[in-house]
Residue, then its C-alpha position, 0 to 999 in steps of 0.5 A: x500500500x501507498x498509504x502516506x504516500x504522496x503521488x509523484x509530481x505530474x510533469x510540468x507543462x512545456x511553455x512554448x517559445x515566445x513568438x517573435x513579433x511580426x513587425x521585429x522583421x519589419x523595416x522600421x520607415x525612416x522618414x520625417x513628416x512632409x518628406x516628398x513621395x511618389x505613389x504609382x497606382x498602377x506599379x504592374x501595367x504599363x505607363x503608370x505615372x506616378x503621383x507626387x505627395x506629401x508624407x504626413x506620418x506613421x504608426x510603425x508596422x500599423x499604416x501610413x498616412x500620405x497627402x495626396x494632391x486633388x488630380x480629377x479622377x483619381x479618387x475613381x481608381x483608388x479601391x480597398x486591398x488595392x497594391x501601389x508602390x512608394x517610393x522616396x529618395x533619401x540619403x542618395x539612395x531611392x527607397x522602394x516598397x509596395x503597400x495596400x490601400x486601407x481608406x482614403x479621406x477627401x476632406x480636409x485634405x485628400x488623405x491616403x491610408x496604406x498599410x506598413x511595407x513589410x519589406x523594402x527595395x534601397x537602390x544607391x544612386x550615386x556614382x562618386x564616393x562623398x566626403x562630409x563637410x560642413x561648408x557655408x554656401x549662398x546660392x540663387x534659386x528660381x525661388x529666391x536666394x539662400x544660404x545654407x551648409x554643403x554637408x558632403x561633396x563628391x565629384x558629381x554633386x554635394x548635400x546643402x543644408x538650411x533653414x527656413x524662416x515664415x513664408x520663404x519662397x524656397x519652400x517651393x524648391x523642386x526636382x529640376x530647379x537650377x540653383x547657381x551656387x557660391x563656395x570657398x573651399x578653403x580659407x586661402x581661396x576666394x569663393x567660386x560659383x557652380x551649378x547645382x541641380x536639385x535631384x531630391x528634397x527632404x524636409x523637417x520642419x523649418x529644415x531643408x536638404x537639398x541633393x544636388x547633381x553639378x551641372x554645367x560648371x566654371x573651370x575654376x570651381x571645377x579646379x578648386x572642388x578637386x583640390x578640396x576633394x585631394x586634401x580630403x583624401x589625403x587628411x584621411 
């Protein structure tokens, strides 16, 4: 007989292992609110011309909220579980993902809700190394004259820099715009003048980056962003 005898300890219960969250092995989108984005509604067919809009926001891994301009029959082609593609340049590379539409809104804004990409296309788009600076540069623009901080230089382009104030015409910088730039790239060297064309622009709040590509440039600026570019290298 078993009598007093305690019954033998049942095994325990195995505890499964934690299950790794879903938006762990999500990109996490690194873009500041009224960053510029193309959408194309059409990313499978042919001749899809994409909408340029503003990102407002995000809730990470949940939806993305982008503005939309008001383009006569766009709302007709814009359906629930709908695929389109995004995309957006940023740090010299274009970013790429596709996502689906969840709702859109028409006032007070035209408003599109998409879902969180679950993976993203990073193409790099330059072809020169860059160096980091932090240069003083004035400028002229078809919107006005500013000044701002060349950030990096390469051979082919550099990254400027600025803040805005109130109304500032330079809000309306775009891709295509031509700025004629003002540097001195070093301390013993009088300033020389460039060309720059936007190719991408990103803001956060009052700042503004310009990425620009050289266009047609003065022999001297050509000579002194070379020297400036050696010195690095060698320094480095």
């Amino acid at each position: 007989m078993n009598a007093g005898i305690p019954p033998p300890e049942a095994a325990p219960t195995p505890v499964p292992a934690p299950q790794k969250r879903y938006h762990e092995a999500m990109p996490k989108l690194d873009l500041a609110p009224n960053s510029r984005v193309a959408v194309n509604f059409n990313p499978l067919g042919s001749g899809g011309v994409p909408v340029q809009g503003e990102f407002l926001g995000t809730t990470h891994y949940e939806f993305l909220i982008i503005r939309l301009p008001s383009i006569p029959g766009l709302r007709n082609k814009l359906l629930p579980h709908m695929r389109v593609e995004i995309s957006y340049v940023s740090g010299g590379a274009r970013n790429r993902f596709t996502a689906e539409i969840i709702t859109f809104t028409q006032k007070p804004a035209f408003l599109l809700f998409t879902s969180y990409p679950d993976r993203m296309s990073i193409m790099e788009t330059r072809s020169h190394n860059r160096v980091a600076c932090a240069l003083p540069v004035r400028f002229v623009s078809p919107h006005g004259e500013g000044v701002g901080i060349l950030s990096d230089l390469s051979k082919g382009g550099c990254r400027v820099v600025l803040e805005m104030t109130g109304q500032s015409g330079l809000r309306k910088l775009k891709e295509g715009d031509r700025l004629v730039m003002q540097t001195a790239f070093t301390w013993d060297k009088v300033a020389t003048r460039g060309v720059g064309i936007v190719r991408n622009v990103e803001t956060s709040g009052t700042r503004m980056t310009l990425g620009l590509a050289f266009g047609e440039t003065i022999g001297e600026f050509v000579d002194a962003l070379t020297r400036y570019l050696a010195l690095v290298s060698v320094l480095n």
